[in-house]
Backbone as a chain_set.jsonl record, in Angstrom:
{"seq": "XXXXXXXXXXXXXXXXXXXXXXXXXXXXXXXXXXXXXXXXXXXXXXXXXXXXXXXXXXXXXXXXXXXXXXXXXXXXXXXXXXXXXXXXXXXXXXXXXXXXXXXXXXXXXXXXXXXXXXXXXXXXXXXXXXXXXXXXXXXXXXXXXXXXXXXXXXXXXXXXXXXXXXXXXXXXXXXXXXXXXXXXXXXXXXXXXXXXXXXXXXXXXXXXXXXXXXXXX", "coords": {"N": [[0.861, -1.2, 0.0], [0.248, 2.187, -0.915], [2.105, 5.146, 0.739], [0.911, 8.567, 1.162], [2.334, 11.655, 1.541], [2.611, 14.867, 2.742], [4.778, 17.366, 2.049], [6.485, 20.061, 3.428], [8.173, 22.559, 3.037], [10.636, 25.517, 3.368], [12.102, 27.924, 2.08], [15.319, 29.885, 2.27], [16.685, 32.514, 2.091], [19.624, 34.573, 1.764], [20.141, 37.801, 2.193], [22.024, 39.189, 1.439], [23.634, 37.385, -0.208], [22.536, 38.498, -2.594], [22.818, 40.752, -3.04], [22.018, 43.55, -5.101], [24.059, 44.113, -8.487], [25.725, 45.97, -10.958], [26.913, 44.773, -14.551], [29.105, 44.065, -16.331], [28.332, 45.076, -19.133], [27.151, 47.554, -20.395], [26.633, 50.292, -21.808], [27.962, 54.02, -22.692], [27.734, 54.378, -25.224], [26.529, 54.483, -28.911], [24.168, 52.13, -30.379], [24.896, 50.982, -32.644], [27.366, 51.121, -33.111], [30.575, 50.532, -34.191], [33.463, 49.086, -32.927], [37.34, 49.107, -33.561], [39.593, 46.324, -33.076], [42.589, 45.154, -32.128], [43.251, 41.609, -31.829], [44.454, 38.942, -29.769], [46.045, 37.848, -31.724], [47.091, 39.219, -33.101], [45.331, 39.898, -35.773], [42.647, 41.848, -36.549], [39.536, 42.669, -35.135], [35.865, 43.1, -35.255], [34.181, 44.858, -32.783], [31.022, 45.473, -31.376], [29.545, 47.514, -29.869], [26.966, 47.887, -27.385], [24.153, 49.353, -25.587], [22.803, 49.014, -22.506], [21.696, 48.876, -19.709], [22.038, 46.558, -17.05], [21.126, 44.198, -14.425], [22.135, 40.899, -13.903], [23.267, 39.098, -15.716], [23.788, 35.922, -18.316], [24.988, 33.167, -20.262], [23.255, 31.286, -22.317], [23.586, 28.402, -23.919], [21.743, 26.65, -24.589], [20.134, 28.457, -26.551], [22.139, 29.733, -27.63], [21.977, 32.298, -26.747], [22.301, 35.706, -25.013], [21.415, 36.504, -21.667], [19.698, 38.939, -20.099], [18.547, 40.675, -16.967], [16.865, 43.497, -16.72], [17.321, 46.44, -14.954], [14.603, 48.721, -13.102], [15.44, 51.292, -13.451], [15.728, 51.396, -16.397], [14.342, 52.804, -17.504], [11.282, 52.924, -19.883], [11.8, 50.402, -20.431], [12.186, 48.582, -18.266], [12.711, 46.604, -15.164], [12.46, 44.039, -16.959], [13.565, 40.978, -18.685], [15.836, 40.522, -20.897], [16.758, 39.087, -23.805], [19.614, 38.584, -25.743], [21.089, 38.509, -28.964], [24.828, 37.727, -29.677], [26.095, 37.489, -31.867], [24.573, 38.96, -33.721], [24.558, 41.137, -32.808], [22.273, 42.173, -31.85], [19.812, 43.29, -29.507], [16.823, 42.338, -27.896], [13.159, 42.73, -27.538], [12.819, 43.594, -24.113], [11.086, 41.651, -22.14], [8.49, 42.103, -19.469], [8.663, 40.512, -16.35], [8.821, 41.414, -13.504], [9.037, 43.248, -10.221], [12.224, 44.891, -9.928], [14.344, 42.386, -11.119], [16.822, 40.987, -10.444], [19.744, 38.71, -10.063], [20.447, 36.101, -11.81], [19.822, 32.237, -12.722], [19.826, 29.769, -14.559], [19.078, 27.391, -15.965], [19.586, 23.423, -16.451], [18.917, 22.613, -18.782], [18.766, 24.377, -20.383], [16.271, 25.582, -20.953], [14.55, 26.979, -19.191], [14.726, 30.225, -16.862], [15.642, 31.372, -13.947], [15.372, 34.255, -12.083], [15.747, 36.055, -9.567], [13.461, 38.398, -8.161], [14.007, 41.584, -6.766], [12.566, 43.662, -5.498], [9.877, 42.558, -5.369], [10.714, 40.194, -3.505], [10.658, 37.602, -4.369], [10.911, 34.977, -6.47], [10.993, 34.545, -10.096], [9.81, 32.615, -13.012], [11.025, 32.285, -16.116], [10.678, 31.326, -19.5], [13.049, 30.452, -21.669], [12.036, 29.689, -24.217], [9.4, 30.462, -25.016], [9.959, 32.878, -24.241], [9.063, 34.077, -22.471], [7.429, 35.071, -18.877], [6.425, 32.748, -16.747], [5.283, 31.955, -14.334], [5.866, 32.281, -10.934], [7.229, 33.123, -7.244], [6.57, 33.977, -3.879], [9.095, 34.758, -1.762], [9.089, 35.99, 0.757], [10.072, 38.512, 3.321], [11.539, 38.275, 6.573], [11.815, 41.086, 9.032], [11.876, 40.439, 11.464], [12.519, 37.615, 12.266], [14.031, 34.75, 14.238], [15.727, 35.098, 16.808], [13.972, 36.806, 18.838], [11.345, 37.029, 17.127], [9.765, 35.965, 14.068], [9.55, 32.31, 13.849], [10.098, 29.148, 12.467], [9.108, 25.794, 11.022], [9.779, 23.555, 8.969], [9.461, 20.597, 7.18], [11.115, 20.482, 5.647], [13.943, 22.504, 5.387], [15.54, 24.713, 3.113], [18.527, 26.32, 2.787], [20.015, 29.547, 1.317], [22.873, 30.456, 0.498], [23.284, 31.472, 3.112], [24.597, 32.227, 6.025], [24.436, 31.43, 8.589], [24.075, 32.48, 11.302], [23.283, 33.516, 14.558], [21.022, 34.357, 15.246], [19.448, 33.546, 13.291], [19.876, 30.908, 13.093], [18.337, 29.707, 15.674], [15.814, 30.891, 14.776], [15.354, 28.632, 12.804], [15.257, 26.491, 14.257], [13.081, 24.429, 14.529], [13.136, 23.179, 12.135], [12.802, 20.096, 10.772], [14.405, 18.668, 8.601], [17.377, 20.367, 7.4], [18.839, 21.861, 4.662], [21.44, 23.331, 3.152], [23.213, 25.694, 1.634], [26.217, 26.832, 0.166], [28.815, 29.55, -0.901], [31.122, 29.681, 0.902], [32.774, 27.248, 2.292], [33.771, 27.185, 5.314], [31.246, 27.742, 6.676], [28.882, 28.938, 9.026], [26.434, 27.653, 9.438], [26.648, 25.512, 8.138], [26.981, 23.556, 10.597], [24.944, 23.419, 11.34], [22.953, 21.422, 9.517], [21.822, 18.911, 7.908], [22.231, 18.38, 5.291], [24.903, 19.299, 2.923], [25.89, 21.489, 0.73], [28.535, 22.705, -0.816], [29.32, 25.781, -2.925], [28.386, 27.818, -5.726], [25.237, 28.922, -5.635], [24.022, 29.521, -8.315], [24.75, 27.517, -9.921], [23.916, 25.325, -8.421], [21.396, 25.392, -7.589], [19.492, 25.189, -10.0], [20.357, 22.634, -10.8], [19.619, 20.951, -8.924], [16.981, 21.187, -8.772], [16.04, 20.536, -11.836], [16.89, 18.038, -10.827], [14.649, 17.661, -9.142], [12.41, 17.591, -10.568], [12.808, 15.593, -12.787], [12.846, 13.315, -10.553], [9.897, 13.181, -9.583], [8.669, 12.483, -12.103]], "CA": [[0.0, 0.0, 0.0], [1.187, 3.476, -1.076], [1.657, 5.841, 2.097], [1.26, 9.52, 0.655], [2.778, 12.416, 2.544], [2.656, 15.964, 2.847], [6.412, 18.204, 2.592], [6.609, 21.36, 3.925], [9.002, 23.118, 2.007], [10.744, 26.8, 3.071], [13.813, 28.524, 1.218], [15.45, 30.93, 2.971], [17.87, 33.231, 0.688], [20.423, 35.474, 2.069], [20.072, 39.254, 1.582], [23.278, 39.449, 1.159], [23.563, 37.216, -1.391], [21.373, 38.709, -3.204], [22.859, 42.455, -3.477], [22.137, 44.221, -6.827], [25.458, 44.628, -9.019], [26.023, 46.458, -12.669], [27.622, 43.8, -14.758], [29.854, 45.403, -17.567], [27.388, 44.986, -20.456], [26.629, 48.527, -20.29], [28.058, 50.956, -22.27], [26.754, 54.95, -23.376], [28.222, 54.459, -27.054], [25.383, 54.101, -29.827], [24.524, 50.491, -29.951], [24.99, 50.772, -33.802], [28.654, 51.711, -33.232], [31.753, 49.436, -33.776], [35.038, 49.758, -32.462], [38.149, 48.322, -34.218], [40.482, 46.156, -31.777], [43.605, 44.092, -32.365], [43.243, 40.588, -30.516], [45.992, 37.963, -29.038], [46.447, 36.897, -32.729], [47.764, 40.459, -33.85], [44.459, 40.183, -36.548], [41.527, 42.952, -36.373], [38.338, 41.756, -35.1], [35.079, 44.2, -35.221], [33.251, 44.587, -31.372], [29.856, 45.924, -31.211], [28.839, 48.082, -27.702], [25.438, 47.949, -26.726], [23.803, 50.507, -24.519], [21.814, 48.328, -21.989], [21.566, 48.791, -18.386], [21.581, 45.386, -16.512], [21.428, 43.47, -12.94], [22.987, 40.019, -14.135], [23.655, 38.43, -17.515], [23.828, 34.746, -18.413], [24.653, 33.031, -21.375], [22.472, 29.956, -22.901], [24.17, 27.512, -24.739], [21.242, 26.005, -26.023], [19.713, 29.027, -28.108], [23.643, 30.804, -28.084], [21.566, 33.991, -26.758], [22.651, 35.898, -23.548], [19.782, 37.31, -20.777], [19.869, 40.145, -18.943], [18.124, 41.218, -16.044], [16.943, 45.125, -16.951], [16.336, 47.059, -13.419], [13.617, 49.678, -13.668], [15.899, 52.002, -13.659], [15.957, 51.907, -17.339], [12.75, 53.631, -18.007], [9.673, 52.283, -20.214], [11.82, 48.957, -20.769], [13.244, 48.248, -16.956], [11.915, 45.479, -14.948], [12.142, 42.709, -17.451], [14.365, 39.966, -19.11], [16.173, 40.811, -22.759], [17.431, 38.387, -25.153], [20.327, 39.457, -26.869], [21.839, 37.898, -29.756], [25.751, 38.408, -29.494], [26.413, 37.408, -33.014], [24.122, 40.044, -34.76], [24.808, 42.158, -31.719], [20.796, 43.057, -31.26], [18.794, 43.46, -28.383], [15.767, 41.631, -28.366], [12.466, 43.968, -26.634], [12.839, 43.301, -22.937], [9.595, 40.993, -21.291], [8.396, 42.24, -17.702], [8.836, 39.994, -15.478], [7.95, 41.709, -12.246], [9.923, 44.26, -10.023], [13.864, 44.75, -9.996], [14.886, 41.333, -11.631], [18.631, 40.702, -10.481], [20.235, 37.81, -10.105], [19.713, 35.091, -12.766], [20.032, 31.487, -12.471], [19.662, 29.159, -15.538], [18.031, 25.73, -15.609], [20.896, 22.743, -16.836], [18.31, 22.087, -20.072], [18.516, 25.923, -20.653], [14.9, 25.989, -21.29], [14.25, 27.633, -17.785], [15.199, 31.019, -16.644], [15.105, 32.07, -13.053], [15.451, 35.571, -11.599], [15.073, 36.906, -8.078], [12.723, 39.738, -8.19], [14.201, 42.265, -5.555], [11.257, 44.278, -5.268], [8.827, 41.552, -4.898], [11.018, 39.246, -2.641], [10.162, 36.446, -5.043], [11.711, 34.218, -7.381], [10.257, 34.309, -11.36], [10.295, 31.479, -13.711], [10.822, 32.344, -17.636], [10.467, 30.229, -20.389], [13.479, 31.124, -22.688], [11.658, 29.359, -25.839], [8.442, 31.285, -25.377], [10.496, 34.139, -23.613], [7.575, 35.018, -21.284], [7.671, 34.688, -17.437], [5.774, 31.48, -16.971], [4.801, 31.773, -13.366], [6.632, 33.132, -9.821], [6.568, 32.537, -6.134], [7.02, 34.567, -3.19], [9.902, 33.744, -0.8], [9.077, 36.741, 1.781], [11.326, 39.138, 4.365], [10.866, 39.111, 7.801], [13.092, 41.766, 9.828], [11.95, 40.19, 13.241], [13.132, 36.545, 12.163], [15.494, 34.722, 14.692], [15.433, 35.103, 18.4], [13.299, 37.584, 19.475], [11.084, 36.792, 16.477], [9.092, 34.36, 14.418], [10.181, 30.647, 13.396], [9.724, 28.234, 11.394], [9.338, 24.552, 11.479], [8.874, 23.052, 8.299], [9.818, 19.194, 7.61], [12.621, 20.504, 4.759], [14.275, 24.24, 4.987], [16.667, 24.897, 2.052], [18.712, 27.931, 3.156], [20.823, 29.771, 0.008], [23.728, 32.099, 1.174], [22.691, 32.038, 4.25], [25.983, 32.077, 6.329], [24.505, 30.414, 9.999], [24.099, 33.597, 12.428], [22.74, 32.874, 16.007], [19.083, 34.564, 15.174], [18.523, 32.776, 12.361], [19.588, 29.232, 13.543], [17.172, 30.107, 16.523], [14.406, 30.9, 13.733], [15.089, 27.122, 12.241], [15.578, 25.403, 15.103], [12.303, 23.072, 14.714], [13.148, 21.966, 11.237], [13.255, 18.629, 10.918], [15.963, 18.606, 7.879], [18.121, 21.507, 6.751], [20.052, 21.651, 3.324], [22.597, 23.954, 3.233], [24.077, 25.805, 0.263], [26.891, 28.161, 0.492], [30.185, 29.163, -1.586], [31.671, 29.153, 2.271], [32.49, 25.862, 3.241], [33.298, 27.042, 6.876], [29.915, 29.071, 6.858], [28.679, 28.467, 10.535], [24.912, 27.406, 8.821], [26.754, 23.302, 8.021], [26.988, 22.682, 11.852], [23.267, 22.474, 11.937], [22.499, 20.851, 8.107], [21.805, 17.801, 7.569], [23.076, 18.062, 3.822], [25.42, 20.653, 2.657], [26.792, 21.692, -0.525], [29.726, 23.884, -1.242], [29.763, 25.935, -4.419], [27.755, 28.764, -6.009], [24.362, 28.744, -5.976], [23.854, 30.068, -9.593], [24.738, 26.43, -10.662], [23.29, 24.571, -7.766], [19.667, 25.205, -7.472], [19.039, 24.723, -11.384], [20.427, 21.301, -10.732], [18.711, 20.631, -7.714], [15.394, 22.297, -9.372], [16.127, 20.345, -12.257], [16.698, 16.623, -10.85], [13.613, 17.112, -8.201], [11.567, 17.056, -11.724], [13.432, 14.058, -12.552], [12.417, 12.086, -9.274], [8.772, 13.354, -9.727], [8.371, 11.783, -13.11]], "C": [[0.887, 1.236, 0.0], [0.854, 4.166, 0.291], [1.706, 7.609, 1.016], [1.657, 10.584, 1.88], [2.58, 13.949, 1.831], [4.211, 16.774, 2.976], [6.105, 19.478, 2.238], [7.646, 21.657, 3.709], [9.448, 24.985, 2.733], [12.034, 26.887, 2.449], [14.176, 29.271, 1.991], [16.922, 31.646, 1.816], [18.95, 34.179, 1.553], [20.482, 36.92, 1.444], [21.213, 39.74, 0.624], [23.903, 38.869, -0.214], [23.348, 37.172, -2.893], [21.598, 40.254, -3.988], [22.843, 42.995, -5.172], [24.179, 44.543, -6.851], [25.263, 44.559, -9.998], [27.129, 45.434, -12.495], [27.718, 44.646, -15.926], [29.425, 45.14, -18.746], [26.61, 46.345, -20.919], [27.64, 49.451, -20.553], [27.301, 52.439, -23.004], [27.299, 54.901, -24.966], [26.746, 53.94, -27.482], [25.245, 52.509, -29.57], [24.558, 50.02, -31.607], [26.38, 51.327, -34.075], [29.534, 50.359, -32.859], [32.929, 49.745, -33.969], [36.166, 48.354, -32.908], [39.405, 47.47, -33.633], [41.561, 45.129, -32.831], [43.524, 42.726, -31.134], [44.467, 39.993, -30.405], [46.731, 37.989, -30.72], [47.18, 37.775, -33.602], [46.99, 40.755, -34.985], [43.413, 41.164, -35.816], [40.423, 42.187, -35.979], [37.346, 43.706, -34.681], [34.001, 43.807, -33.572], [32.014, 46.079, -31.38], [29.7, 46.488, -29.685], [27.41, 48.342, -28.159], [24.578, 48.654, -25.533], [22.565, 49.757, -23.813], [22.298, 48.641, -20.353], [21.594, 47.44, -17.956], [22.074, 45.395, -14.9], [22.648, 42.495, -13.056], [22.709, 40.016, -15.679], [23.949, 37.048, -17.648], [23.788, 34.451, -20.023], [24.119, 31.349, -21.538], [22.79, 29.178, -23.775], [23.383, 26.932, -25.645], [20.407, 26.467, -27.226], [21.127, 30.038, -28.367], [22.927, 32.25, -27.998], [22.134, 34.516, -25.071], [21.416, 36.825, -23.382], [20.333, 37.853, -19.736], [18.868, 40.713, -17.957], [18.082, 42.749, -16.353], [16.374, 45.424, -15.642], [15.228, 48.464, -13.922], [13.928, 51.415, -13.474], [16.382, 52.812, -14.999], [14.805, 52.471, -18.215], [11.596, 52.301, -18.336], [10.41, 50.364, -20.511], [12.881, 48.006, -19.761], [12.512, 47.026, -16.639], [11.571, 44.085, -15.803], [13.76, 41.678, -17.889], [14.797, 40.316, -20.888], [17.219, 39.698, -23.072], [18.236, 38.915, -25.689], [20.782, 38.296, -27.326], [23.685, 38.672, -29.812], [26.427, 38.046, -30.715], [26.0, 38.601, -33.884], [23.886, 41.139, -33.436], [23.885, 43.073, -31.96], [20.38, 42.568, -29.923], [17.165, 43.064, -28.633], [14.867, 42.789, -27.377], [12.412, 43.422, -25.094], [11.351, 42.621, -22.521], [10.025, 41.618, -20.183], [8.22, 41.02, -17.501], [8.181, 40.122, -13.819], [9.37, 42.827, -11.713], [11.285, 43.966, -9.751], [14.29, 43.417, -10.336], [16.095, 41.889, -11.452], [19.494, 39.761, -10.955], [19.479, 36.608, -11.263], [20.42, 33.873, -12.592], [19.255, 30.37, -13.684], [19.837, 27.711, -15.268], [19.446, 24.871, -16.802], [19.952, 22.377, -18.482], [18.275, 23.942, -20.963], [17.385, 26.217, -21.12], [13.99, 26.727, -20.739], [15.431, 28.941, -17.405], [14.746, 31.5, -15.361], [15.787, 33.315, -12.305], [14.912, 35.872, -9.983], [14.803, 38.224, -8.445], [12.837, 40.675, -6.827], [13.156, 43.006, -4.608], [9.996, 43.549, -4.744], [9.201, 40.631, -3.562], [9.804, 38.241, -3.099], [11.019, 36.155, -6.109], [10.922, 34.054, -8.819], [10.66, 33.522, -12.257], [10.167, 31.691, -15.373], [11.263, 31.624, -18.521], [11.5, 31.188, -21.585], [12.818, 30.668, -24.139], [10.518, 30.546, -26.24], [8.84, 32.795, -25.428], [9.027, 35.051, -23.137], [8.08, 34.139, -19.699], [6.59, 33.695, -17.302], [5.109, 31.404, -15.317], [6.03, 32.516, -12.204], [6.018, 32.782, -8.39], [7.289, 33.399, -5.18], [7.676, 33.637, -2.119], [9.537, 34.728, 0.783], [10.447, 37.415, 1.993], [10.369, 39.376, 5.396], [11.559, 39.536, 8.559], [13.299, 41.113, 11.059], [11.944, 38.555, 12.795], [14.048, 36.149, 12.934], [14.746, 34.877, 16.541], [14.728, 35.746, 19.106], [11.431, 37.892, 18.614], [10.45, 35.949, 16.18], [10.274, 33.14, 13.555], [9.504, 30.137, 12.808], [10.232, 26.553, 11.922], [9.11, 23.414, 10.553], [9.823, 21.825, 8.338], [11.678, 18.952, 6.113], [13.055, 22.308, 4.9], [15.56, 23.898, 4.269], [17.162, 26.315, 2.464], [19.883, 27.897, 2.031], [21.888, 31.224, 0.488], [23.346, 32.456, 2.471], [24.373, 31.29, 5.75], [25.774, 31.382, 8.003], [24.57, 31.697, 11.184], [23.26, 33.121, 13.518], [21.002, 33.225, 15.824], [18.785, 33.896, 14.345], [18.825, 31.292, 12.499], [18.871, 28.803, 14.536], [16.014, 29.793, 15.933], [14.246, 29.324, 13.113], [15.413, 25.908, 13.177], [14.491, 24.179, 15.158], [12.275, 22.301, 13.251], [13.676, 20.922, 11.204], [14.696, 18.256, 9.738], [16.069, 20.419, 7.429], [19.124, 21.237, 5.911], [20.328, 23.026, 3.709], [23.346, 24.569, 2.046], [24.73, 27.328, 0.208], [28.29, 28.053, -0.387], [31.26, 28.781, -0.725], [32.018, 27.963, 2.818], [32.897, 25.679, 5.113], [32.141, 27.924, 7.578], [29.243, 28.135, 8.365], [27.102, 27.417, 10.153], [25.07, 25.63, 8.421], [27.238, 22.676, 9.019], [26.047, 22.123, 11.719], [22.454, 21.887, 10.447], [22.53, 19.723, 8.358], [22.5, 17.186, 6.221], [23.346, 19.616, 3.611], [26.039, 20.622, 1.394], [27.497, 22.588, -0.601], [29.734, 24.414, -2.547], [28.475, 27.049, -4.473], [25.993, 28.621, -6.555], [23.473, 28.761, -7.474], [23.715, 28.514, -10.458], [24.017, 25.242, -9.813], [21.502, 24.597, -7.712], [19.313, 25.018, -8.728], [19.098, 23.057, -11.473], [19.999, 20.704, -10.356], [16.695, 20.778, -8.072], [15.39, 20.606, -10.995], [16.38, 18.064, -11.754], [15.066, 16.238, -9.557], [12.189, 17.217, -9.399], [11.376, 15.5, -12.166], [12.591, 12.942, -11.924], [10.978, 12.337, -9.395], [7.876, 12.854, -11.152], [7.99, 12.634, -14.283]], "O": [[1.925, 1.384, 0.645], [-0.19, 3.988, 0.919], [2.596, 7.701, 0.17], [1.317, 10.351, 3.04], [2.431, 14.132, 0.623], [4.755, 16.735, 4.08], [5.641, 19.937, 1.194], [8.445, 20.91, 4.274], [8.519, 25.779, 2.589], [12.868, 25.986, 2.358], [13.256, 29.572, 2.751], [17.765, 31.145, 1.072], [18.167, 34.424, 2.471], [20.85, 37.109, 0.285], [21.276, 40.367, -0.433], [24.48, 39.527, -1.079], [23.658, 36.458, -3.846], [21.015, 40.772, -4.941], [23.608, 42.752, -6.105], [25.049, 44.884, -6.05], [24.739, 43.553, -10.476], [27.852, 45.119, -11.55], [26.97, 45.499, -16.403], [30.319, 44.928, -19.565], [25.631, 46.302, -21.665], [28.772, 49.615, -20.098], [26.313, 52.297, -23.724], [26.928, 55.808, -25.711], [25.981, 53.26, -26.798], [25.939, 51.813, -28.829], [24.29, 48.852, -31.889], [26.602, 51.936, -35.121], [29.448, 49.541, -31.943], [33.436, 50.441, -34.849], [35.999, 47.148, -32.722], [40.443, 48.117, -33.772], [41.323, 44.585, -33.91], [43.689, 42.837, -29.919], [45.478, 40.485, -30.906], [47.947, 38.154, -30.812], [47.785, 37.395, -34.605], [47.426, 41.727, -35.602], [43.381, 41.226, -34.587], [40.303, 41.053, -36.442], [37.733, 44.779, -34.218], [33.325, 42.8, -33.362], [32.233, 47.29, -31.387], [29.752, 45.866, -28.624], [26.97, 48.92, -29.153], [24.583, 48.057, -24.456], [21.455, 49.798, -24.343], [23.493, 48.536, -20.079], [20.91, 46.846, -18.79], [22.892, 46.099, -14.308], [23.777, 42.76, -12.642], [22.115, 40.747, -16.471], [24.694, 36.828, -16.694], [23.076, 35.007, -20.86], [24.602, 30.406, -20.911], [22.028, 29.289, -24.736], [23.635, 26.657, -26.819], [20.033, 25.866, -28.233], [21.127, 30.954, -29.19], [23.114, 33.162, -28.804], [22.31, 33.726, -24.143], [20.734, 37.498, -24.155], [21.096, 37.496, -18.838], [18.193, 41.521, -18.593], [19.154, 43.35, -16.277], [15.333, 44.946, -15.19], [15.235, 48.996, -15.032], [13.162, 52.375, -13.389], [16.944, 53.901, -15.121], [14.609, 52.462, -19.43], [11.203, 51.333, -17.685], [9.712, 49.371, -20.722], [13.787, 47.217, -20.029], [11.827, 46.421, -17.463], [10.713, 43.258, -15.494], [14.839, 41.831, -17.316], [14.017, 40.305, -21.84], [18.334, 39.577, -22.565], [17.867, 39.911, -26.311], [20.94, 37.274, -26.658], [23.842, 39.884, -29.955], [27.619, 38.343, -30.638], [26.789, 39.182, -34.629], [22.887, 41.854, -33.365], [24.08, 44.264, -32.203], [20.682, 41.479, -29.434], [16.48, 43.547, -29.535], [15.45, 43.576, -26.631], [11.618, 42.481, -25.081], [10.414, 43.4, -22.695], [11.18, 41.793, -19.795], [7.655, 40.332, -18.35], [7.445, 39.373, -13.176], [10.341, 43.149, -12.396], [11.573, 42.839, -9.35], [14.947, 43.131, -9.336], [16.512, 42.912, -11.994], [19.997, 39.848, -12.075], [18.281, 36.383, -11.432], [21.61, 34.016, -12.313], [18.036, 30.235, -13.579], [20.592, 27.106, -14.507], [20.075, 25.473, -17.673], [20.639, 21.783, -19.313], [17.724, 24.307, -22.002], [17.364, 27.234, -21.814], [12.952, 27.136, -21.26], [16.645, 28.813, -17.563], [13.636, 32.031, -15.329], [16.951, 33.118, -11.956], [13.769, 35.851, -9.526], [15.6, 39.035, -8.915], [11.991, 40.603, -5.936], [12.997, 42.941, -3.389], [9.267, 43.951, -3.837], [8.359, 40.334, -2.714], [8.675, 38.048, -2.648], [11.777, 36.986, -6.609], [10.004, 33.248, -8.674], [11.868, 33.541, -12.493], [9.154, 31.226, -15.897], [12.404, 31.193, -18.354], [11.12, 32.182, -22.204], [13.116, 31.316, -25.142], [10.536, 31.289, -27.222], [8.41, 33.673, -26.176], [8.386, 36.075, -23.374], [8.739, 33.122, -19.486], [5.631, 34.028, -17.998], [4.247, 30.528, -15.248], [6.957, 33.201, -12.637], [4.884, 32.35, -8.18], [8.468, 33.663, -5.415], [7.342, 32.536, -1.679], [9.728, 34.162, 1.86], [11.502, 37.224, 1.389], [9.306, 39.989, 5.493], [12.237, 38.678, 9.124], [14.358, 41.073, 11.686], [10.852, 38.159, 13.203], [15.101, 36.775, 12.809], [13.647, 34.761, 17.083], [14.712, 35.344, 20.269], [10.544, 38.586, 19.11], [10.153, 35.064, 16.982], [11.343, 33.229, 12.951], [8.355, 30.481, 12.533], [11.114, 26.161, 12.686], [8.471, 22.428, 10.922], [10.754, 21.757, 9.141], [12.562, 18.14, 5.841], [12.322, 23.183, 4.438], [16.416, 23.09, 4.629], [16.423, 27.299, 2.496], [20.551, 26.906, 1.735], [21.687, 32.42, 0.699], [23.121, 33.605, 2.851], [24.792, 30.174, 6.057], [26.738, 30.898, 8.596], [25.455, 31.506, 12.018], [22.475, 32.213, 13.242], [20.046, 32.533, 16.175], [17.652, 33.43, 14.468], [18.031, 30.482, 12.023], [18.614, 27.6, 14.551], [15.274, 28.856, 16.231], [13.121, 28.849, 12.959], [15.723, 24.748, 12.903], [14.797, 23.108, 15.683], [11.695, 21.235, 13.045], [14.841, 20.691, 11.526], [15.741, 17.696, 10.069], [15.228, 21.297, 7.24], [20.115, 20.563, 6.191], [19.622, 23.734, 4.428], [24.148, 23.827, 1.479], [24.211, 28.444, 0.204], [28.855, 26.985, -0.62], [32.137, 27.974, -1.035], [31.51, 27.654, 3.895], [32.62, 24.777, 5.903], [32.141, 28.557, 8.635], [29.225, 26.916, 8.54], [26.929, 26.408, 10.836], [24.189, 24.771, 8.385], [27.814, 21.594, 8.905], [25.851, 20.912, 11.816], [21.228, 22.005, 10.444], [23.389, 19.375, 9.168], [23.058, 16.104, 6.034], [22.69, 20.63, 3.85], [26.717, 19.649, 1.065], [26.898, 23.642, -0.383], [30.123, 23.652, -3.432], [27.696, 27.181, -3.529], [25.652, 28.272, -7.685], [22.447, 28.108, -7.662], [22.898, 28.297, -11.353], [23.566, 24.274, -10.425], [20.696, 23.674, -7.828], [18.299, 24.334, -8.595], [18.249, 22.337, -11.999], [19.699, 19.673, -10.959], [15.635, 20.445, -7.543], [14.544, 19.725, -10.838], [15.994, 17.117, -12.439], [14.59, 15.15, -9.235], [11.057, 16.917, -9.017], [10.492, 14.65, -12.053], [11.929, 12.04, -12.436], [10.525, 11.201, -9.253], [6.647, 12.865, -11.214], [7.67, 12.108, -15.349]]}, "num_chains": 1, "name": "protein.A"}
């Protein structure tokens, strides 16, 4: 007889991990202007600049396009996800997404695109084939988290950058398992894990995201 169960599921993300940063894809030259360079090989090669604002940038192996995170700092076409082709060095029209898209994190089939939405404190899921945001899920912030604060107790907490501080191992003290995922491997947060991984989240949760499909059929 099958037994079915119920899992209680939280994430917990690290702020910190999380901080907006301009990535050097941003440039005020025309974006129909090309500049004439000498490479290693002592031959000419022609480089295109592109006038784009971004959060992060990622490139996709399996349509050879790179995606950028636009913050809404860049007027009527901030807040979304752009396609660029870096062969015919265009800019595809940016999709919204939702507010401040930063960080981007690309699925191992590259068919999946996910973004933390700063503004929202939520995570958005875009479909690079369709190139539309396909759905999204709030992760929260709560300032009074931790010892003086509330808790949590669910039967899995996944914490991401989250470095192990005394209030917040307080706040997870009734979960029953804790994964662990940090570039830190003496981050104070894999005393109290049950499973820990070392290494950059950027490549870990796509994988992780990507084989708990897998096991689900």
């Amino acid at each position: 007889m099958s037994k079915s169960f119920t899992l209680r599921l939280v994430i917990g993300l690290s702020a910190i991990s999380l901080t907006l940063f301009g990535v050097g894809f941003y440039s005020s030259s025309a974006a129909s202007s090309d500049d004439q360079v000498i490479n290693s090989l002592g031959t000419v090669d022609s480089v295109r600049r592109l006038s784009l604002p971004t959060n992060d940038i990622v490139f996709n192996a399996t349509d050879s396009r790179l995606y950028a995170s636009v913050p809404s700092s860049a007027g009527s076409i901030g807040n979304g996800i752009a396609a660029i082709d870096p062969y015919a060095g265009t800019i595809g029209a940016p999709v919204w997404v939702g507010s401040e898209p930063s960080k981007l994190a690309l699925a191992n089939d590259g068919l999946t695109l996910y973004t933390y939405l700063a503004g929202a404190y939520s995570i958005g899921r875009y479909d690079t084939r369709t190139q539309h945001l396909t759905s999204s899920f709030l992760i929260g912030q709560d300032p009074n988290f931790g010892l003086t604060g509330a808790t949590v107790a669910p039967d899995l907490y996944i914490t991401i950058g989250i470095s192990g501080a005394v209030q917040h191992i307080a706040g997870i003290s009734g979960a029953r398992n804790v994964v662990a995922i940090n570039r830190d491997a003496d981050a104070n947060i894999f005393k109290y894990a049950r499973y820990g991984v070392v290494g950059d989240w950027k490549q870990i949760v796509p994988a992780f995201t990507q084989r708990l499909k897998e096991l689900r059929g």
